[in-house]
Backbone and ligand atoms as CSV (ligand in chain L), in Angstrom:
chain,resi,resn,atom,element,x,y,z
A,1,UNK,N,N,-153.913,40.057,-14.602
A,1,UNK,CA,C,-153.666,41.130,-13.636
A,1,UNK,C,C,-152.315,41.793,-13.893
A,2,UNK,N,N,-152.147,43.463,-13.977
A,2,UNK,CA,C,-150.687,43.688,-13.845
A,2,UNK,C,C,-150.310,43.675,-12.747
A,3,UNK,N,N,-148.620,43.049,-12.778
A,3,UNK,CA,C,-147.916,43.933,-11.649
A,3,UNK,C,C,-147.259,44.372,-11.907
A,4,UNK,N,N,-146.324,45.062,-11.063
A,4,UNK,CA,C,-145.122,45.802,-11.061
A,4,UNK,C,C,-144.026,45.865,-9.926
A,5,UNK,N,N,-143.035,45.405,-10.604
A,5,UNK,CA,C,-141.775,44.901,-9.824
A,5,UNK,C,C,-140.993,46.453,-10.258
A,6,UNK,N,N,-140.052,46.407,-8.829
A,6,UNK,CA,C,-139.483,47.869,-9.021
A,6,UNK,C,C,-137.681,47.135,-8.475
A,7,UNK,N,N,-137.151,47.416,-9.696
A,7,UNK,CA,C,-135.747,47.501,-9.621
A,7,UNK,C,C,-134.499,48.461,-9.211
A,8,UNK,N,N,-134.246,48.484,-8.065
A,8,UNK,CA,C,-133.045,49.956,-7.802
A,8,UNK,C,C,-132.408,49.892,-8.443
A,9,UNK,N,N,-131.556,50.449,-9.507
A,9,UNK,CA,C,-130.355,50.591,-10.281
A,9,UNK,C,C,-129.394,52.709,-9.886
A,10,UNK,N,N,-128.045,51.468,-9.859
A,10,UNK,CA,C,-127.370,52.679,-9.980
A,10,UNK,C,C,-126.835,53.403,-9.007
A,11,UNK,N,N,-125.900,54.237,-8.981
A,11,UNK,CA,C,-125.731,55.052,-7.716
A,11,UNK,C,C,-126.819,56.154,-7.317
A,12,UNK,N,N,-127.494,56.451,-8.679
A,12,UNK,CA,C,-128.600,57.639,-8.226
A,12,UNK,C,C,-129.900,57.061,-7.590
A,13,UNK,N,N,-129.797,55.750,-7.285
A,13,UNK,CA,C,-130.536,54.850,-7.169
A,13,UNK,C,C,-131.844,55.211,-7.593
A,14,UNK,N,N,-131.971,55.048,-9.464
A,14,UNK,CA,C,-133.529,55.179,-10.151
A,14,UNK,C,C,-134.021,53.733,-10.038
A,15,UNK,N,N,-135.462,53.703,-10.160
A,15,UNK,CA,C,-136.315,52.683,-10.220
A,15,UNK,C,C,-136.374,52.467,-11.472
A,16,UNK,N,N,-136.549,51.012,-11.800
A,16,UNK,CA,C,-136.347,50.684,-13.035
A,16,UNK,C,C,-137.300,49.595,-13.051
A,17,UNK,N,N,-138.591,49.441,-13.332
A,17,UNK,CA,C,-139.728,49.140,-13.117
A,17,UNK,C,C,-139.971,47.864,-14.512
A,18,UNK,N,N,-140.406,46.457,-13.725
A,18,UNK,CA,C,-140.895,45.536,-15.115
A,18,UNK,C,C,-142.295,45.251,-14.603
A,19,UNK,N,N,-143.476,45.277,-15.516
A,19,UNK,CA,C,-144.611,45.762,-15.566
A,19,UNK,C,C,-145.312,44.208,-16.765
A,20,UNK,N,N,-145.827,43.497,-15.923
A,20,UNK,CA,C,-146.169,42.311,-16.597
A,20,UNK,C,C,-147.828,41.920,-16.435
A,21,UNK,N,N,-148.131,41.349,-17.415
A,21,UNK,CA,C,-149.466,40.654,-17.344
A,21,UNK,C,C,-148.920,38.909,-17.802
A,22,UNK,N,N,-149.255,38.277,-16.611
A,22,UNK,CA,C,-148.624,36.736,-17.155
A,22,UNK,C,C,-147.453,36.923,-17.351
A,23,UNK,N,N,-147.032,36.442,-18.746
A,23,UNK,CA,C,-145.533,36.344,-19.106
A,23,UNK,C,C,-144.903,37.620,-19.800
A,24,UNK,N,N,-146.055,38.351,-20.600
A,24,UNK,CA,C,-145.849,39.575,-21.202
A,24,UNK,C,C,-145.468,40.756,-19.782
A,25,UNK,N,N,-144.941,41.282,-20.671
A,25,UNK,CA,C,-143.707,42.260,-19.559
A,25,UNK,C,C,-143.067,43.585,-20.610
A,26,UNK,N,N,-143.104,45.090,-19.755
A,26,UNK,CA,C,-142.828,46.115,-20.300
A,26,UNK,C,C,-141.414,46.544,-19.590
A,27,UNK,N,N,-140.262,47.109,-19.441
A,27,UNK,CA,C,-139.405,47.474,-19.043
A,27,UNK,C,C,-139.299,49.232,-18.936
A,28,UNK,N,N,-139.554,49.771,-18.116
A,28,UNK,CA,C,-139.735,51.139,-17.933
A,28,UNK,C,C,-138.399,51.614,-17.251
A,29,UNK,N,N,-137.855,52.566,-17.831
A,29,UNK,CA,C,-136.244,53.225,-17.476
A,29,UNK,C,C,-135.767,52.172,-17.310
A,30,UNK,N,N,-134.903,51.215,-18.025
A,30,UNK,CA,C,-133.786,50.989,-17.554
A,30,UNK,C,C,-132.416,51.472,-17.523
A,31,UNK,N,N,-132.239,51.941,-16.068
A,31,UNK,CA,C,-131.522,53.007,-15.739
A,31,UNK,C,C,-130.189,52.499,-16.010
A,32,UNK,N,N,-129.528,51.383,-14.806
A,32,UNK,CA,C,-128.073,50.888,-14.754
A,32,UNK,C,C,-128.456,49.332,-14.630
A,33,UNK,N,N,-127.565,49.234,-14.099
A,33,UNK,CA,C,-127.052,47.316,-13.718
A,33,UNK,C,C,-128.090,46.521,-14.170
A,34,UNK,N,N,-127.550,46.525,-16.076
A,34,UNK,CA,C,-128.133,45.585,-16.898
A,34,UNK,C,C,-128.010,44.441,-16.728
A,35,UNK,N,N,-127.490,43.515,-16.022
A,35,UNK,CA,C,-127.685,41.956,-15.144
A,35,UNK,C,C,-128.573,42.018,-14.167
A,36,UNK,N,N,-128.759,42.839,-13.495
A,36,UNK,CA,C,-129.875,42.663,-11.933
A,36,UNK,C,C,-131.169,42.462,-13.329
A,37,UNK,N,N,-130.940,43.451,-14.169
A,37,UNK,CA,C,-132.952,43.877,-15.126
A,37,UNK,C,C,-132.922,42.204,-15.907
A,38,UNK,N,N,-131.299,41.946,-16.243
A,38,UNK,CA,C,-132.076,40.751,-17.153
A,38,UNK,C,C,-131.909,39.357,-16.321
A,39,UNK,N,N,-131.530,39.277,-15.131
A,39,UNK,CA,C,-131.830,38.074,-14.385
A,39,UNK,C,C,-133.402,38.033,-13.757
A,40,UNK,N,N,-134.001,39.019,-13.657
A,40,UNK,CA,C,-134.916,39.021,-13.400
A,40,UNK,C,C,-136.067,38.582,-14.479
A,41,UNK,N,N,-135.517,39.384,-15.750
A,41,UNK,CA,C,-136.538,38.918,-16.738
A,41,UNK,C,C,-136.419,37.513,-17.175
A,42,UNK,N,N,-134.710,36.777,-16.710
A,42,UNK,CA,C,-134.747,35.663,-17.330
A,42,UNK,C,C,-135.638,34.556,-16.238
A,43,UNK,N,N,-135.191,35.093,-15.164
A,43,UNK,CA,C,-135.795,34.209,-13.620
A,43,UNK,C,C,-137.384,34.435,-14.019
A,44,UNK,N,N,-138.125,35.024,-14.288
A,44,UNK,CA,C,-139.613,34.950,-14.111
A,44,UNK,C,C,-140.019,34.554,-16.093
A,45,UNK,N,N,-138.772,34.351,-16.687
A,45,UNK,CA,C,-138.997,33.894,-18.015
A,45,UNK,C,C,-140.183,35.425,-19.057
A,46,UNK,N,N,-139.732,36.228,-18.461
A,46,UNK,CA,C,-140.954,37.387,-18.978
A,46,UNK,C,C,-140.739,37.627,-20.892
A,47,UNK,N,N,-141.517,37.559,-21.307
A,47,UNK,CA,C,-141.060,38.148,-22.488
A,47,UNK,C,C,-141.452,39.455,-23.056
A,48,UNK,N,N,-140.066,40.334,-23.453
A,48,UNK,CA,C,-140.294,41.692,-23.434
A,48,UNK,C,C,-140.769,42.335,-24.680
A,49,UNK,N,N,-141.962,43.103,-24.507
A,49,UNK,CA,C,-142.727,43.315,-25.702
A,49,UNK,C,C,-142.761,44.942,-25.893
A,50,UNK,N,N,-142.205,45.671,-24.408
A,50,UNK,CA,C,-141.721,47.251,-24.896
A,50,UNK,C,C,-140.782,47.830,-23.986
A,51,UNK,N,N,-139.776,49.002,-24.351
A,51,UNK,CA,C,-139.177,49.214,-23.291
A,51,UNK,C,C,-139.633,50.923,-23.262
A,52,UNK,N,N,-140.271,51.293,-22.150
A,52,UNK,CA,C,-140.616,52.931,-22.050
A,52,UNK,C,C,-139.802,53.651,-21.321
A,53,UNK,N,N,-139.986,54.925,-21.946
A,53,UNK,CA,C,-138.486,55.763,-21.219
A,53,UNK,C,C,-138.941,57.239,-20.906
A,54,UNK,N,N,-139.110,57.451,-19.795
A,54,UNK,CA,C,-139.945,58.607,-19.310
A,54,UNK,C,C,-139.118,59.812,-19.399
A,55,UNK,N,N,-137.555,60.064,-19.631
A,55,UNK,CA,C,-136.913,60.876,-19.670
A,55,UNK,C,C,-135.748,60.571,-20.430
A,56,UNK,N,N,-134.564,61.181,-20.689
A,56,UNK,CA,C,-133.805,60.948,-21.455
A,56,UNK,C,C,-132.516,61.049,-20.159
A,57,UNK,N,N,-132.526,61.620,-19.157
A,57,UNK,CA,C,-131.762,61.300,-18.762
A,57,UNK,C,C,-130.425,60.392,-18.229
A,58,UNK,N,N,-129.243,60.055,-18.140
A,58,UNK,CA,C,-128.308,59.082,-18.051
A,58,UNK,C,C,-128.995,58.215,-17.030
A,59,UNK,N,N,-129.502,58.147,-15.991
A,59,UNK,CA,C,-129.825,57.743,-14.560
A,59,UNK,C,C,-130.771,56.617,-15.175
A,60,UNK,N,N,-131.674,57.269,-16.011
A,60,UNK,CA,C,-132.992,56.558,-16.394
A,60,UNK,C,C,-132.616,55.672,-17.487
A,61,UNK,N,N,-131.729,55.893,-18.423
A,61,UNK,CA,C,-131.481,55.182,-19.962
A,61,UNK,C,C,-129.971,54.009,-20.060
A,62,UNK,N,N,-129.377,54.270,-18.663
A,62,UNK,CA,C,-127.922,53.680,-18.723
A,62,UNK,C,C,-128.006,52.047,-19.442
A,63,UNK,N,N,-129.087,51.727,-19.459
A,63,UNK,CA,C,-128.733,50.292,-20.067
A,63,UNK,C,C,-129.477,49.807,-20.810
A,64,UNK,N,N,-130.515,51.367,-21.374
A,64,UNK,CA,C,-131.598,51.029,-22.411
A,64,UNK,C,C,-130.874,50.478,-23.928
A,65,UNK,N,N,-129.124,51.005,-23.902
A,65,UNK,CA,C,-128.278,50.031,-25.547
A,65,UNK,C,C,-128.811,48.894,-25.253
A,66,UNK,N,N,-128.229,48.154,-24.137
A,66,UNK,CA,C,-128.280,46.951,-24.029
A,66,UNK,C,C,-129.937,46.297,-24.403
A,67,UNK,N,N,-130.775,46.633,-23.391
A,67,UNK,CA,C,-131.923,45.937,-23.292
A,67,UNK,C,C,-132.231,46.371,-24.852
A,68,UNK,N,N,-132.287,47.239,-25.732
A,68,UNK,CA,C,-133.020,47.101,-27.287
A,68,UNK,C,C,-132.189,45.780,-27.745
A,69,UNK,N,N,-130.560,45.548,-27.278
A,69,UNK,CA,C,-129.740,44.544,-28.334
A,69,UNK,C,C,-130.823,43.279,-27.479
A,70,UNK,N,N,-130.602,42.747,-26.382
A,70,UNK,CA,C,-131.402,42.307,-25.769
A,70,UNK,C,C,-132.853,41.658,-26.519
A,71,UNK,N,N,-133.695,42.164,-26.662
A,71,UNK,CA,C,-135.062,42.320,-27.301
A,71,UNK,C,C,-135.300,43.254,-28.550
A,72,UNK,N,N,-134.752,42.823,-29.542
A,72,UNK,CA,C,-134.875,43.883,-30.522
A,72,UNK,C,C,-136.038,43.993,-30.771
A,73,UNK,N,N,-137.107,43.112,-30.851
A,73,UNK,CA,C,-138.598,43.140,-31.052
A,73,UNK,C,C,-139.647,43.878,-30.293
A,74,UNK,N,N,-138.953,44.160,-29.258
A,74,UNK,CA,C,-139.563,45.590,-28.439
A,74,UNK,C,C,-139.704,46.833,-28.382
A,75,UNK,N,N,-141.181,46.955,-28.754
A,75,UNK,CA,C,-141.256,48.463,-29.104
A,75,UNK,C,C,-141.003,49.525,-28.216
A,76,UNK,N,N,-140.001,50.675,-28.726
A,76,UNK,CA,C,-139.339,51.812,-27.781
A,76,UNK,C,C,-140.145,52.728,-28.146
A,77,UNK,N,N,-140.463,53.026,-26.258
A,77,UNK,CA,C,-141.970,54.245,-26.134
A,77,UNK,C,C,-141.223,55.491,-25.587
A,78,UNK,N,N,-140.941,56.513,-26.093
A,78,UNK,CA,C,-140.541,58.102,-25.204
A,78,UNK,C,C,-141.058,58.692,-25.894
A,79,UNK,N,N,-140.966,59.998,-25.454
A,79,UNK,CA,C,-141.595,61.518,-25.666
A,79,UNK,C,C,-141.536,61.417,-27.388
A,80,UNK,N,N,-141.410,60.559,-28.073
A,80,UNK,CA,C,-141.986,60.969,-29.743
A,80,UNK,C,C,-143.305,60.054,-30.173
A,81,UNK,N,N,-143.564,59.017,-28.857
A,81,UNK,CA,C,-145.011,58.490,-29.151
A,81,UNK,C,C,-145.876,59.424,-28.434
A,82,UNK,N,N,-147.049,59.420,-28.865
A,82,UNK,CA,C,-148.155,60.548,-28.761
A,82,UNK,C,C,-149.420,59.507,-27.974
A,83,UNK,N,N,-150.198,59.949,-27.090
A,83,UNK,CA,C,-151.248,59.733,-27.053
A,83,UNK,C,C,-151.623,58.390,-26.650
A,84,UNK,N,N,-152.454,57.499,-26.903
A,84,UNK,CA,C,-152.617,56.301,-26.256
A,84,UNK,C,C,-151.956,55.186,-26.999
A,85,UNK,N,N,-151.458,54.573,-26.562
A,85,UNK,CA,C,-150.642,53.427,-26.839
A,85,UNK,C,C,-151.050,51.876,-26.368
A,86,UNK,N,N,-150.783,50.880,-27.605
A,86,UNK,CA,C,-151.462,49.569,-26.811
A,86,UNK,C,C,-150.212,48.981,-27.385
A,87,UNK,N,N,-149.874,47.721,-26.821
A,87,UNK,CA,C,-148.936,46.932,-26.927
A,87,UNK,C,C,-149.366,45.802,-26.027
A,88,UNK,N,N,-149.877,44.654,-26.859
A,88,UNK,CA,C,-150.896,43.971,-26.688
A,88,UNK,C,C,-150.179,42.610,-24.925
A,89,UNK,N,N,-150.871,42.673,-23.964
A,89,UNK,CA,C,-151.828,42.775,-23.737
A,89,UNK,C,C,-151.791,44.468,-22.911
A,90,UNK,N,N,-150.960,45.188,-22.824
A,90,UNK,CA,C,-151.136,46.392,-22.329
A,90,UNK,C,C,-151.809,47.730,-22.887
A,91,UNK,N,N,-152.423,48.527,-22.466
A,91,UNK,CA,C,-152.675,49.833,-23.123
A,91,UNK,C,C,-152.392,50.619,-22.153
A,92,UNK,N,N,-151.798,51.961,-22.283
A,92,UNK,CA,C,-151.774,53.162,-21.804
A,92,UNK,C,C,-151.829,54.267,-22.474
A,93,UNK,N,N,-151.561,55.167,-21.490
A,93,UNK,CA,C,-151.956,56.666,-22.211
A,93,UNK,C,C,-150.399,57.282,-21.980
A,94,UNK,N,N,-150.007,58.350,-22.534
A,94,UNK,CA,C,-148.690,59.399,-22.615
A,94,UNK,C,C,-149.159,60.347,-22.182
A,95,UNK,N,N,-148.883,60.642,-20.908
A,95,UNK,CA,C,-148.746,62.225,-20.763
A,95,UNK,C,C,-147.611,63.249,-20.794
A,96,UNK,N,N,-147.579,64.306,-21.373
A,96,UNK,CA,C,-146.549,64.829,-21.350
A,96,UNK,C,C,-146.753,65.830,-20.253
A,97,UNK,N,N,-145.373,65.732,-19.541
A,97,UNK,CA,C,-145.558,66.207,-18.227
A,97,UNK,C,C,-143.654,66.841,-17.776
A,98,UNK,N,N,-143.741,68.000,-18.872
A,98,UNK,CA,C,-142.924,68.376,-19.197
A,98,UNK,C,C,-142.583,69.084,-17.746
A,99,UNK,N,N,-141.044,69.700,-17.559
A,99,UNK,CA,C,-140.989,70.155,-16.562
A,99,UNK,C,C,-139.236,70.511,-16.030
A,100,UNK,N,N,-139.278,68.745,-15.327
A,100,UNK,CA,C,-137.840,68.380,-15.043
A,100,UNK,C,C,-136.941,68.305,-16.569
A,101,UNK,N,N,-137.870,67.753,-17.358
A,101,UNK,CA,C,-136.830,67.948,-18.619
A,101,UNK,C,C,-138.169,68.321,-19.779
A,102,UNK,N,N,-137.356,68.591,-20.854
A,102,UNK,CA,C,-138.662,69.245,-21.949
A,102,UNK,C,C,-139.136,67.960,-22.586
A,103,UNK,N,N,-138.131,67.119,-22.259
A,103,UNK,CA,C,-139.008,65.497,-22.724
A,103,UNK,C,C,-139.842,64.606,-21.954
A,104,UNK,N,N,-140.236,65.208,-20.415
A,104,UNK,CA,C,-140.676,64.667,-19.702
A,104,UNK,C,C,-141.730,63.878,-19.970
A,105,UNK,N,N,-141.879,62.575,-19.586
A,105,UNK,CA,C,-143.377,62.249,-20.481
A,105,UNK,C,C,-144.127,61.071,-19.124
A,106,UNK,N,N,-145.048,60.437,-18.606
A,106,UNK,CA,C,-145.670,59.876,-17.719
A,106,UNK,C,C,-146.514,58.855,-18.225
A,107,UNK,N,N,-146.144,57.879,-17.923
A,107,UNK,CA,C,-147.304,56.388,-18.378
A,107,UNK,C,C,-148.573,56.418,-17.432
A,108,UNK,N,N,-149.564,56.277,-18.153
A,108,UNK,CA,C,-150.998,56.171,-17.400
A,108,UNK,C,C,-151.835,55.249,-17.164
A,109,UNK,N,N,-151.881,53.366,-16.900
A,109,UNK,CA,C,-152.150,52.784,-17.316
A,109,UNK,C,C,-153.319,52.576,-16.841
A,110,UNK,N,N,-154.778,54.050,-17.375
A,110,UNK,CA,C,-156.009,54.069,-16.741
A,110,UNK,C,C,-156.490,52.839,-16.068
A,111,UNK,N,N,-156.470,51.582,-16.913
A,111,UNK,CA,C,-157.540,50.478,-16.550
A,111,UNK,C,C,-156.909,50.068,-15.342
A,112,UNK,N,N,-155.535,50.194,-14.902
A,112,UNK,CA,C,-155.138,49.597,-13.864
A,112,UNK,C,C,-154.899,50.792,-12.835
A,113,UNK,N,N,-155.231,51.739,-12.758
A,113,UNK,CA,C,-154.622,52.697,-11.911
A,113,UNK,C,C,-153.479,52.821,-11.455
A,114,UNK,N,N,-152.633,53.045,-12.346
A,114,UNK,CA,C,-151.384,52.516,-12.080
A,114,UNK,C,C,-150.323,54.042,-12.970
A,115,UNK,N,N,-149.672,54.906,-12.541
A,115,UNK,CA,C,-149.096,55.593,-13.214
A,115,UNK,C,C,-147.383,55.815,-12.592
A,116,UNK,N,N,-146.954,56.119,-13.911
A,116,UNK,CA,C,-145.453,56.262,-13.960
A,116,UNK,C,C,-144.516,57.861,-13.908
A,117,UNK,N,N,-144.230,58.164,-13.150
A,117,UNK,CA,C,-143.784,59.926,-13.494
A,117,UNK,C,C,-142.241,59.862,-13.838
A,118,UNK,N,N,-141.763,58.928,-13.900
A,118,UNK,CA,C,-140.212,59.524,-14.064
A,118,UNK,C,C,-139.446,60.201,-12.815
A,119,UNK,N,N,-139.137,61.345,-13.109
A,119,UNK,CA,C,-138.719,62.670,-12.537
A,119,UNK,C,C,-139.494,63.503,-12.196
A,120,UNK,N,N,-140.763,63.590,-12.982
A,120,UNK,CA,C,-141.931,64.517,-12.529
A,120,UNK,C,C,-142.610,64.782,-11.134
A,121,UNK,N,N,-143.021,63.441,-10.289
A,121,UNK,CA,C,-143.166,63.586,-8.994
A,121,UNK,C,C,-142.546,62.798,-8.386
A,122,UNK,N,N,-142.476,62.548,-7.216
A,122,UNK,CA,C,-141.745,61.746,-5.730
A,122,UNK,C,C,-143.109,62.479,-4.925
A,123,UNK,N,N,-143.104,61.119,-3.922
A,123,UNK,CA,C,-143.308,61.176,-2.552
A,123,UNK,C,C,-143.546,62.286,-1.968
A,124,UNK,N,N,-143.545,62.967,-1.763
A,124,UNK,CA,C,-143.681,64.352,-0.628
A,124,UNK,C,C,-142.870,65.409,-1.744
A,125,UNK,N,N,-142.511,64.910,-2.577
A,125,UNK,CA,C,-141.934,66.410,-4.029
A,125,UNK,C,C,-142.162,66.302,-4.972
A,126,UNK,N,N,-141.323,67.265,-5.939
A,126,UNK,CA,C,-141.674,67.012,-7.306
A,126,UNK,C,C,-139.413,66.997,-8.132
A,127,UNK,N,N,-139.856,66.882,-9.441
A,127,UNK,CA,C,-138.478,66.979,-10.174
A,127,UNK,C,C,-137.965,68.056,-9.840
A,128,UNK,N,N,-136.417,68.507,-9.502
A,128,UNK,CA,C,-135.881,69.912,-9.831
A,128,UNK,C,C,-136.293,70.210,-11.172
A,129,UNK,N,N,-136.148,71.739,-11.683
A,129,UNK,CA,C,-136.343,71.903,-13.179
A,129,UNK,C,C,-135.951,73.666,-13.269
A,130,UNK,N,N,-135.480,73.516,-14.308
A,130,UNK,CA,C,-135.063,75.118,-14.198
A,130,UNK,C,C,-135.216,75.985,-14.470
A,131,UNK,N,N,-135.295,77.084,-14.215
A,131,UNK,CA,C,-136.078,78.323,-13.683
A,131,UNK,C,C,-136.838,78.626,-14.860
A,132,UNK,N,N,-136.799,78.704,-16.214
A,132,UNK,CA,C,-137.239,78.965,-17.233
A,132,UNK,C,C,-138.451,78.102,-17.835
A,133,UNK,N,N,-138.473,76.541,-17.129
A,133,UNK,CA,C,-139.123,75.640,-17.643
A,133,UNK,C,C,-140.398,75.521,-16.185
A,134,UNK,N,N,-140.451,76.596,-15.244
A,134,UNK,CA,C,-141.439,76.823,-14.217
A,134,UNK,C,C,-142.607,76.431,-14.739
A,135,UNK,N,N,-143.011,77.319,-15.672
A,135,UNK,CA,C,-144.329,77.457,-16.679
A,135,UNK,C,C,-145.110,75.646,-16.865
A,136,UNK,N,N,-143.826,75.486,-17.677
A,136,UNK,CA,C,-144.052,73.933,-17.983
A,136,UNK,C,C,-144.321,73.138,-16.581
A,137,UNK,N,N,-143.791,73.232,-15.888
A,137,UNK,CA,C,-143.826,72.481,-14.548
A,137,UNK,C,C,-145.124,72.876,-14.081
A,138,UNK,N,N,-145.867,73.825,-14.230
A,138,UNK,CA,C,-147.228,74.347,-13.423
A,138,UNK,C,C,-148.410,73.315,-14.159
A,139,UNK,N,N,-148.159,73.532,-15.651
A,139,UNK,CA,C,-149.210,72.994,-16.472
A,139,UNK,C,C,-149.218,71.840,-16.172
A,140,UNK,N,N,-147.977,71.110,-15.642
A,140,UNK,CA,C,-148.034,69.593,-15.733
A,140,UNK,C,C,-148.379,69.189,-14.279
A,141,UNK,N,N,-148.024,69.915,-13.244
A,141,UNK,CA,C,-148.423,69.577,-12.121
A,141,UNK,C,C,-150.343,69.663,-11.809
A,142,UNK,N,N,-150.824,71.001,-13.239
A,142,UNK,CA,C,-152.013,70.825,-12.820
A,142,UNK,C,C,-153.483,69.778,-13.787
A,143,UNK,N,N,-152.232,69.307,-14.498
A,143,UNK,CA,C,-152.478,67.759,-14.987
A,143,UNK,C,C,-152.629,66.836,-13.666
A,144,UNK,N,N,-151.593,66.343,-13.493
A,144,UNK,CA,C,-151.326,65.346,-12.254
A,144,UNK,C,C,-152.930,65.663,-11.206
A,145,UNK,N,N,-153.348,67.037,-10.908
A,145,UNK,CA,C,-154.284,66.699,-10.465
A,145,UNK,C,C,-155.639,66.361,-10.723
A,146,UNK,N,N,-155.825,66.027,-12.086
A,146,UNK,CA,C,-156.919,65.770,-12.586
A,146,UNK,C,C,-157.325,64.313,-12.773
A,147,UNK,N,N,-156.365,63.624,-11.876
A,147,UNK,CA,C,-155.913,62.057,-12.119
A,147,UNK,C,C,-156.496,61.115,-10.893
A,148,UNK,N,N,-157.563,60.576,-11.114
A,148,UNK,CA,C,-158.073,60.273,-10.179
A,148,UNK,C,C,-157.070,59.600,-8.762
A,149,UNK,N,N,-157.731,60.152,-7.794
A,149,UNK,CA,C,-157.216,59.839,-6.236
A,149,UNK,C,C,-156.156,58.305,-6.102
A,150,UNK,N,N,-157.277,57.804,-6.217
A,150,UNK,CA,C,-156.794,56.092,-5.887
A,150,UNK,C,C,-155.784,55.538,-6.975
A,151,UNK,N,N,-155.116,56.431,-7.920
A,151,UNK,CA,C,-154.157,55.950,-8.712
A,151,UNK,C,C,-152.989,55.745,-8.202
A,152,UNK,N,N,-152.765,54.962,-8.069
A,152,UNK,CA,C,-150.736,54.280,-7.653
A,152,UNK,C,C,-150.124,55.332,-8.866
A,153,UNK,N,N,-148.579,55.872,-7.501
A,153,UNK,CA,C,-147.987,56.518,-8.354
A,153,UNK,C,C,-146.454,55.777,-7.997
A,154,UNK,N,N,-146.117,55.204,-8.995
A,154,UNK,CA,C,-144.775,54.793,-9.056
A,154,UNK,C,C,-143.476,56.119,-9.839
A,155,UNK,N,N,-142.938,56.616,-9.128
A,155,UNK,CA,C,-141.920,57.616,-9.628
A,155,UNK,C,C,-140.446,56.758,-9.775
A,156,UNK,N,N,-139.725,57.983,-10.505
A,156,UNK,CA,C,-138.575,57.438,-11.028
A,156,UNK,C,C,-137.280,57.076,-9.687
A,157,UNK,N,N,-137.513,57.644,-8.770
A,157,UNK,CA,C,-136.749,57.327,-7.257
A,157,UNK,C,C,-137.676,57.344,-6.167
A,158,UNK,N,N,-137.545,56.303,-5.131
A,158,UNK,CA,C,-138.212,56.436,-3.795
A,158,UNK,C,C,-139.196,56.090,-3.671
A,159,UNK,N,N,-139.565,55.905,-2.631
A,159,UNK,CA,C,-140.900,54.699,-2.991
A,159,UNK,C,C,-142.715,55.547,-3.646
A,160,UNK,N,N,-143.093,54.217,-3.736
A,160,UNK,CA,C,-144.422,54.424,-4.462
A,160,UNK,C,C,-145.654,55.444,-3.539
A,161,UNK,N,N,-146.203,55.813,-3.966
A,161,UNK,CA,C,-147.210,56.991,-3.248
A,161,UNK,C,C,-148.743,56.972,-4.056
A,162,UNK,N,N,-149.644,57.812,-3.584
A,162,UNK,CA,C,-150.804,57.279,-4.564
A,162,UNK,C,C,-151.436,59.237,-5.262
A,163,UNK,N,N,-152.069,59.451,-5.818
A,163,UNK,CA,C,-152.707,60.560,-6.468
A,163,UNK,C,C,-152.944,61.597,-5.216
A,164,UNK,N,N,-153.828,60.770,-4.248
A,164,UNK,CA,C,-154.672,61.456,-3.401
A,164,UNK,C,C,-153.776,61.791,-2.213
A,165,UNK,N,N,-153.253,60.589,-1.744
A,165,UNK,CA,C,-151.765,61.442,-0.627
A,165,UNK,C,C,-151.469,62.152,-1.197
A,166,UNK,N,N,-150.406,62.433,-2.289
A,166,UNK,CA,C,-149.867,63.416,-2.950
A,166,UNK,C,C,-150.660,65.234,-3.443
A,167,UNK,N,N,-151.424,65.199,-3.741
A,167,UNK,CA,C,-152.886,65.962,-3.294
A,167,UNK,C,C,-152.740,66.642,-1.596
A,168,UNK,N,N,-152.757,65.771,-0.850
A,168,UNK,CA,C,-152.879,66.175,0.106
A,168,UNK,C,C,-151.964,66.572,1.118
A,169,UNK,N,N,-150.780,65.953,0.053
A,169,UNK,CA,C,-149.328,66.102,1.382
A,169,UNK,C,C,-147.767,66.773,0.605
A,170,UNK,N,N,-148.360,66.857,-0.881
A,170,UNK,CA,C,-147.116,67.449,-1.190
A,170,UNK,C,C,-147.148,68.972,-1.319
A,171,UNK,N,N,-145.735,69.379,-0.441
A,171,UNK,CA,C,-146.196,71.122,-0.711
A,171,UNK,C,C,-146.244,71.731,-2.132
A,172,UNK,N,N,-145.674,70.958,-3.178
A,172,UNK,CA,C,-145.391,71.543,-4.503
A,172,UNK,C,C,-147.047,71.339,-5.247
A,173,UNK,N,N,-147.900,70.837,-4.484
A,173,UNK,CA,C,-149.525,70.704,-4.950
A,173,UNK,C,C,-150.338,71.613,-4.501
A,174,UNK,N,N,-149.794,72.048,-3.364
A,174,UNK,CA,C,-150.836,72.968,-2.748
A,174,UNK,C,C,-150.896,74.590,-3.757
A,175,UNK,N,N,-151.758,74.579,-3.795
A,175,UNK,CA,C,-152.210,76.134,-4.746
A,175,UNK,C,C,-151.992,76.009,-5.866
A,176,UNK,N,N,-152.356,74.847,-6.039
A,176,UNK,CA,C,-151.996,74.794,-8.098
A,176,UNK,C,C,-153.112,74.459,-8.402
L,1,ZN,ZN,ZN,-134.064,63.002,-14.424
């Protein structure tokens, strides 16, 4: 079964998400306070087999040096892997879900309904993004709705939300 443990890091307080089946374990943004991410991985003994990075931003990457010295054997997933990805026992999909930044990218982990936005959505919003990169932000928002309802949406700040609330309650969805 996966789960997913969600780590606050930082003053911008990003989520910094470890994503395990059994002992195998993925590390998604690790943003800041590289002791909270690796007491945790050492306390549940996880062993880390990728670290994914939905944006390039400082907030999201502050302690991704560390965690590669950390686990050098862990494969690093951002916006230059393409398409579906397995990293055994996990598989997901990449969406690029450009917008907040031109590297924006979103983990999909179909079989589990389980998806990752980064910066792309929140709770009741979406990423700032600027004025020029609108375009991009439309296409990707009218991705997001093609994603079935009952998918858990874990974003890069604030708590978790699902496809179909979001659908139904965020104003940045309506008319797209
Ligand atoms: Zn960001």
């Amino acid at each position: 079964m996966l789960e997913v443990e969600c780590l606050v890091t930082g003053y911008l307080e990003e989520n910094c998400y470890i994503v395990n089946i059994g002992k195998k374990a993925l590390i998604i943004d690790p943003g800041d306070n590289e002791e909270k991410i690796l007491d945790l991985i050492k306390e549940k003994k996880y062993e880390i087999e990728g670290i994914l990075i939905t944006h390039h931003h400082f907030d999201h990457v502050g302690a991704l040096k560390r965690m590669t010295e950390e686990f050098p054997n862990a494969k690093l997933i951002d916006n230059k892997t393409k398409g579906d990805v397995t990293i055994e026992p996990f598989s997901f999909k990449i969406i690029e879900t450009a917008g907040h930044t031109i590297d924006s990218i979103s983990f999909y982990f179909d079989d589990n309904n389980v998806l990752f936005t980064g910066d792309f959505v929140f709770r009741g919003t979406i990423g700032n993004f600027p004025e020029d990169a609108e375009d991009e932000m439309i296409k990707s928002l009218k991705i997001f709705k093609y994603i079935p309802r009952e998918v858990v949406v874990y974003p890069g700040h604030g708590p978790k939300t699902t496809v179909g609330d979001e659908l139904d309650d965020n104003p940045f969805l309506k008319g797209i």
